[in-house]
C-alpha positions as CSV (number, residue, x, y, z in Angstrom):
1,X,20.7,79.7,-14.7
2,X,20.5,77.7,-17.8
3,X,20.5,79.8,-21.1
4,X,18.2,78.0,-23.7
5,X,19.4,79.7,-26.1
6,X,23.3,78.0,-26.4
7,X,24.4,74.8,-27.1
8,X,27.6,73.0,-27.2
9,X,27.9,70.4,-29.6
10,X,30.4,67.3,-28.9
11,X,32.0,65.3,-31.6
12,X,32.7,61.6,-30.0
13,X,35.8,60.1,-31.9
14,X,38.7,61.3,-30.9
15,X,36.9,63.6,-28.1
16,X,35.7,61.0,-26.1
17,X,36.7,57.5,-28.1
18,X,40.6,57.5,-28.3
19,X,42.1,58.3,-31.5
20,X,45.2,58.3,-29.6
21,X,48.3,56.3,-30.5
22,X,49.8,54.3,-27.8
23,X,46.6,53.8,-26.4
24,X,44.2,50.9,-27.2
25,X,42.0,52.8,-29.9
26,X,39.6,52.4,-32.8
27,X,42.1,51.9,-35.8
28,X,43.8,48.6,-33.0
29,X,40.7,47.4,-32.7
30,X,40.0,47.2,-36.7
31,X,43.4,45.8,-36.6
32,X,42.3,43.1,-34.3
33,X,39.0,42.2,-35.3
34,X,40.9,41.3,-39.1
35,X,44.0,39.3,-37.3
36,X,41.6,37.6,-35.0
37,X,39.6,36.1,-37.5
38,X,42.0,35.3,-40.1
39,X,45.6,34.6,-39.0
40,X,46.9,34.6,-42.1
41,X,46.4,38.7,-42.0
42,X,49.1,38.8,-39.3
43,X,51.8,38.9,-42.0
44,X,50.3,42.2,-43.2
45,X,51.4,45.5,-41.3
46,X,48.8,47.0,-39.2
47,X,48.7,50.2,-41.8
48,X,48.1,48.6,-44.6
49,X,45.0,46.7,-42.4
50,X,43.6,50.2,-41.8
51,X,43.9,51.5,-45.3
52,X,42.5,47.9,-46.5
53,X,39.7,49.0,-43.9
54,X,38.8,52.1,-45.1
55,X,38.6,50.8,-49.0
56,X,35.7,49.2,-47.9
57,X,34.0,52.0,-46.3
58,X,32.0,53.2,-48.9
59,X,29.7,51.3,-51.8
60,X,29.9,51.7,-55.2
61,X,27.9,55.1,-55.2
62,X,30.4,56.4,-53.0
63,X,27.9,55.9,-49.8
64,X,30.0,55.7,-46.5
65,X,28.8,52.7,-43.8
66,X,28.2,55.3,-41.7
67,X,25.6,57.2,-43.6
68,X,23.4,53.9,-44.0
69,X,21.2,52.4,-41.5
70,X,19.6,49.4,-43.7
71,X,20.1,45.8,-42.7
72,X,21.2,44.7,-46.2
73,X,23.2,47.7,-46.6
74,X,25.3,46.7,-44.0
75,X,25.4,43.5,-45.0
76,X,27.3,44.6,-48.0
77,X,29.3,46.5,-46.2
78,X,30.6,43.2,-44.4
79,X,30.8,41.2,-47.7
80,X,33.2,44.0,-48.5
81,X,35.2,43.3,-45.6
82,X,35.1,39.1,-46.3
83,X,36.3,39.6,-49.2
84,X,39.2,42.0,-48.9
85,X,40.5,40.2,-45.9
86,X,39.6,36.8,-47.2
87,X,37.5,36.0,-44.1
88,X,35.6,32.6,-43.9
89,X,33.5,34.2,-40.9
90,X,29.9,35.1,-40.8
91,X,28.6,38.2,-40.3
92,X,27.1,37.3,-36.4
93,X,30.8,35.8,-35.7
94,X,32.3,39.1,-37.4
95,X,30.1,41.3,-34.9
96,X,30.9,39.5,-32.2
97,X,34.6,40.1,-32.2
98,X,33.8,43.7,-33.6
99,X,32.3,44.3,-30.4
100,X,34.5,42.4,-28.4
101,X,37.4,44.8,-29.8
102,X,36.2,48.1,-29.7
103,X,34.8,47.9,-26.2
104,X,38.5,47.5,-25.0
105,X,39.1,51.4,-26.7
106,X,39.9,54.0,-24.4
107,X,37.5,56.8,-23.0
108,X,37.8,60.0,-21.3
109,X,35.8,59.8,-18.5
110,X,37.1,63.3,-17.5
111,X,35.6,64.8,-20.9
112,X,32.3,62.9,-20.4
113,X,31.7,63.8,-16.7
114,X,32.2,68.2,-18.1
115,X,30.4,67.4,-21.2
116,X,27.0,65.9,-18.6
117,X,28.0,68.9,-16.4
118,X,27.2,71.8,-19.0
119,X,23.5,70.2,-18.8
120,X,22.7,72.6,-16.5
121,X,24.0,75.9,-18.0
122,X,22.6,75.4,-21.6
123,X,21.7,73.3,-23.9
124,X,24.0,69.9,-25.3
125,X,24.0,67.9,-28.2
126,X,26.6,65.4,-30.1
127,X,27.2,65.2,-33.7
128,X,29.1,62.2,-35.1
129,X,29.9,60.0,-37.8
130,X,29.0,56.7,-36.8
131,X,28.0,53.5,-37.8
132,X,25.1,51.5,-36.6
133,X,27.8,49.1,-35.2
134,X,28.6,51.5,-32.8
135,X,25.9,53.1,-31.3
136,X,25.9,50.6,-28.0
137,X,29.3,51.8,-27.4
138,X,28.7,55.6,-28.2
139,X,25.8,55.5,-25.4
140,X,27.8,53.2,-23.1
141,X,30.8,56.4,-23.4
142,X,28.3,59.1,-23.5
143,X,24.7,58.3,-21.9
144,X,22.7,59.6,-24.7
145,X,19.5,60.5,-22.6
146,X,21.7,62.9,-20.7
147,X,21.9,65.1,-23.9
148,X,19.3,67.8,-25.7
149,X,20.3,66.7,-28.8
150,X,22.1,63.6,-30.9
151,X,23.1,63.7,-34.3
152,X,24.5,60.8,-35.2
153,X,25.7,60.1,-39.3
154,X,23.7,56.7,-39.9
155,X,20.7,57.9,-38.2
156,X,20.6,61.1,-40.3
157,X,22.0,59.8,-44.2
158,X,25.3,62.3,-44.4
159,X,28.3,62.7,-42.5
160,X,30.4,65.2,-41.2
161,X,32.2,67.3,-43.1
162,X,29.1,67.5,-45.4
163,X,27.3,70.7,-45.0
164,X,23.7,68.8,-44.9
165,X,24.5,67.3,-41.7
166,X,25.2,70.8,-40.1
167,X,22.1,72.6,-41.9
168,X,19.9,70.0,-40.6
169,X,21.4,70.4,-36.6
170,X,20.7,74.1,-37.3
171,X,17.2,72.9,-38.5
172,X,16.5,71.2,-35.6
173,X,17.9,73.1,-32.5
174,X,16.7,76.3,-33.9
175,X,19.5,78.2,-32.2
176,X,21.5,80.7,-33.9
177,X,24.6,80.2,-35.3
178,X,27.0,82.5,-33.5
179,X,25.5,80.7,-30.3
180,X,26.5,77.9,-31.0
181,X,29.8,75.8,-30.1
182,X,31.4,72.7,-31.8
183,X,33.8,71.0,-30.6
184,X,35.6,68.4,-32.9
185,X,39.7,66.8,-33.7
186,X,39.5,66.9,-37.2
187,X,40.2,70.2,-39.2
188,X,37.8,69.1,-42.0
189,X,34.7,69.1,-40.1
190,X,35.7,72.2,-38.0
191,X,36.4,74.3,-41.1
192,X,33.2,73.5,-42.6
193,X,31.0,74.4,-39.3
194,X,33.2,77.8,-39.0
195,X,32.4,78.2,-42.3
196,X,28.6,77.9,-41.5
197,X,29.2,80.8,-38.6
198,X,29.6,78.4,-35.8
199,X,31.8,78.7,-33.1
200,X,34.4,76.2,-32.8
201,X,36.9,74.4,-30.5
202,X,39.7,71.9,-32.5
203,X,41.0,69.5,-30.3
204,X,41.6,66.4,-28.9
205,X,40.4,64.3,-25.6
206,X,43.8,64.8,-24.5
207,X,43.5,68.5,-24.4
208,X,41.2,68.7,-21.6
209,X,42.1,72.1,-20.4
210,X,41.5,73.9,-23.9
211,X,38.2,72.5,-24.1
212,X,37.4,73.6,-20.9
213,X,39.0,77.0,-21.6
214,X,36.7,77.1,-25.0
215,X,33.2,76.6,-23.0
216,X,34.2,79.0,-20.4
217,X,34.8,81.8,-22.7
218,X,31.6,80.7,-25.4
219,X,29.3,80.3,-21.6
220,X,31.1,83.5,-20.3
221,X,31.5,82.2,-17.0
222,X,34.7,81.4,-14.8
223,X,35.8,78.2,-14.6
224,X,35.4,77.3,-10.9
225,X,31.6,78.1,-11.4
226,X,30.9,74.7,-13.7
């Protein structure tokens, strides 16, 4: 019987969407889309790429790309990117190989198929930063429709580990705290919903079995019966 009253909560990045190294994951593709579409990049060192990167996330008033869903917004993002990286690309030729990149990161299909299987025993949501770029591959991962609930960054203004984002998911699934489990790989945005009252699983796609054993004991069930 399904209990309308509990909800897991899946983060995507690093759950479901490889964070892992020696896998093909989202920091190689940044690194990829830059050398790809200026060679002159490949003498730099694929950290300094991704800290390059991540200079350019936010805007002058500190707003991260993914806590923006308007056109010209992103737009600026991009001009951000051209002009750290000295690209001579436009922005269409920039998503392109954006997308061409990150559709090449791993996914656990394993995680996915248990996160679709808890439909049935209560309620399931996802709350992630994200940028617009990404939603195509988030739903191609994850099926979106499958879920009671998605909460992504972009769509919503804030991000994770901001305490708006998790009042408003409390706003809008009206279920209490302690009934509720998030599951998540980064410490930040696990501390902040266990600060909130929330229960909460940190860990990584790779650490299939502790999710699993985290659900099982927050559902009170035995394994087998998922």
């Amino acid at each position: 019987m399904k209990n309308e009253n509990k909800i897991v909560i899946w983060d995507w990045g690093g759950i479901v969407s490889s964070h892992h190294k020696g896998e093909y994951n989202c920091y190689t593709s940044r690194i990829d889309t830059i050398k790809k579409l200026n060679k002159k990049t490949k003498e730099l060192d694929d950290e300094t790429i991704c800290k390059m990167w991540d200079e350019c996330s936010r805007d002058e008033n500190g707003k991260y790309i993914s806590e923006v869903i308007i056109n010209e917004d992103i737009q600026k993002w991009f001009e951000r990117i051209k002009a750290k990286f000295g690209l001579e690309c436009s922005y269409d030729k920039f998503y392109k190989v954006y997308q061409e990149e990150t559709d090449k990161i791993v996914y656990y299909k394993d995680v996915v198929s248990f996160a679709h299987s808890l439909k049935s025993k209560c309620k399931i949501g996802i709350l992630s930063n994200l940028t617009l770029l990404d939603k195509n591959r988030i739903n191609k991962h994850y099926n979106l429709s499958k879920f009671d609930f998605v909460w992504l960054s972009f769509e919503l203004g804030c991000r994770k580990p901001d305490e708006k984002i998790y009042k408003i998911v409390e706003e809008q699934c009206k279920i209490p705290k302690e009934n509720i489990l998030f599951i998540d790989d980064t410490p930040a945005n696990i501390e902040t919903a266990k600060q909130m009252g929330w229960n909460v699983c940190l860990a990584t796609g790779l650490e299939f079995d502790k999710i699993k054993k985290s659900v099982y004991n927050f559902l009170e069930i035995e394994g087998d019966k998922i």
